[in-house]
C-alpha positions as CSV (number, residue, x, y, z in Angstrom):
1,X,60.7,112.5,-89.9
2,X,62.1,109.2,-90.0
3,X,59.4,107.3,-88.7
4,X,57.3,108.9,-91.8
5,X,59.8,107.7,-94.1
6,X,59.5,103.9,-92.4
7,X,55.5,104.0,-92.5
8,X,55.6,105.2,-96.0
9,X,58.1,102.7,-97.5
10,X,55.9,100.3,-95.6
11,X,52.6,101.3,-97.6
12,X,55.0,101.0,-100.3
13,X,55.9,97.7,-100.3
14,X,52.3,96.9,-99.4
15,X,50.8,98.3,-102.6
16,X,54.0,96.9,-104.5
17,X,52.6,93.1,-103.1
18,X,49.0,93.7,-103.9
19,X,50.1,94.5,-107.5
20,X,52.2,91.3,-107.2
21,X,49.0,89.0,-105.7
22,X,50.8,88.7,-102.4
23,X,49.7,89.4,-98.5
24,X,49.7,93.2,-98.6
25,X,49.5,92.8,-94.9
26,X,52.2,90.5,-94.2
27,X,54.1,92.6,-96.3
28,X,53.5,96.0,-94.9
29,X,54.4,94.0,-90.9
30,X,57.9,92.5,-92.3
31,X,58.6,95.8,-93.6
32,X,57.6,97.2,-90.0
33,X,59.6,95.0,-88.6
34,X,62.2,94.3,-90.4
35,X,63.1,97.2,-93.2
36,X,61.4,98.7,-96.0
37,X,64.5,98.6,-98.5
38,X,65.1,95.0,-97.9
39,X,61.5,94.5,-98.2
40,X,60.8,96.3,-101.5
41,X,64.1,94.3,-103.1
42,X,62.6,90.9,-101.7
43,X,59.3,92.1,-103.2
44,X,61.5,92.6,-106.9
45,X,63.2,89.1,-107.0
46,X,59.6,87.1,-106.5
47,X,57.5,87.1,-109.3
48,X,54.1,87.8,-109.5
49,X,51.6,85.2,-108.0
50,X,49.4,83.5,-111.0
51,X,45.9,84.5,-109.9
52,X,44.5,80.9,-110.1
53,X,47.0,80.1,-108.1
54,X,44.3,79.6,-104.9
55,X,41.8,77.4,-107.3
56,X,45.0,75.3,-108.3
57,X,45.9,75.0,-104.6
58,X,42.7,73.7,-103.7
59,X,42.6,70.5,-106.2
Protein backbone atom coordinates (compact mmCIF):
# COMPACT_ATOMS: atom_id res chain seq x y z
CA UNK A 1 0.00 0.00 0.00
CA UNK A 2 2.59 2.33 0.62
CA UNK A 3 4.79 1.76 -2.10
CA UNK A 4 1.42 2.64 -4.38
CA UNK A 5 1.11 5.82 -2.59
CA UNK A 6 5.12 6.67 -3.39
CA UNK A 7 4.81 5.61 -7.24
CA UNK A 8 1.72 7.63 -7.47
CA UNK A 9 2.89 10.85 -5.81
CA UNK A 10 5.77 10.28 -8.16
CA UNK A 11 3.61 10.35 -11.44
CA UNK A 12 2.32 13.18 -9.66
CA UNK A 13 4.91 15.38 -9.45
CA UNK A 14 5.94 14.20 -12.93
CA UNK A 15 2.79 15.46 -14.64
CA UNK A 16 2.81 18.57 -12.17
CA UNK A 17 6.63 19.32 -14.04
CA UNK A 18 5.47 18.62 -17.54
CA UNK A 19 2.66 21.22 -16.93
CA UNK A 20 5.50 23.46 -15.54
CA UNK A 21 8.04 22.83 -18.84
CA UNK A 22 10.41 20.91 -16.59
CA UNK A 23 12.22 17.25 -16.81
CA UNK A 24 9.23 15.09 -16.05
CA UNK A 25 11.74 12.43 -15.62
CA UNK A 26 14.12 13.96 -13.37
CA UNK A 27 11.36 14.83 -11.52
CA UNK A 28 9.50 11.59 -11.18
CA UNK A 29 13.58 9.96 -10.01
CA UNK A 30 14.04 12.87 -7.18
CA UNK A 31 10.68 12.05 -6.05
CA UNK A 32 11.75 8.24 -6.11
CA UNK A 33 14.44 9.00 -4.38
CA UNK A 34 14.04 11.41 -2.32
CA UNK A 35 10.09 12.14 -1.39
CA UNK A 36 7.11 12.92 -3.16
CA UNK A 37 5.78 15.79 -0.69
CA UNK A 38 9.03 17.55 -0.72
CA UNK A 39 9.05 17.16 -4.31
CA UNK A 40 5.54 18.43 -5.27
CA UNK A 41 6.27 21.66 -2.73
CA UNK A 42 9.74 22.20 -4.65
CA UNK A 43 7.70 21.81 -7.85
CA UNK A 44 5.18 24.89 -6.26
CA UNK A 45 7.85 27.48 -5.36
CA UNK A 46 9.58 27.28 -9.07
CA UNK A 47 7.82 28.91 -11.62
CA UNK A 48 6.97 27.76 -14.84
CA UNK A 49 9.73 27.47 -17.44
CA UNK A 50 9.08 30.20 -20.43
CA UNK A 51 8.83 27.82 -23.41
CA UNK A 52 11.42 29.74 -25.54
CA UNK A 53 13.47 29.34 -22.98
CA UNK A 54 15.71 26.45 -25.06
CA UNK A 55 15.76 28.91 -28.40
CA UNK A 56 17.04 31.79 -25.87
CA UNK A 57 19.56 29.32 -24.39
CA UNK A 58 20.95 28.54 -27.63
CA UNK A 59 21.96 32.40 -28.78
Amino acid sequence: MFAWFWLSGSGLAAWVAAQKNRGAVSWFLAALLISPVLCLLALAAVPPRREDFATERRR
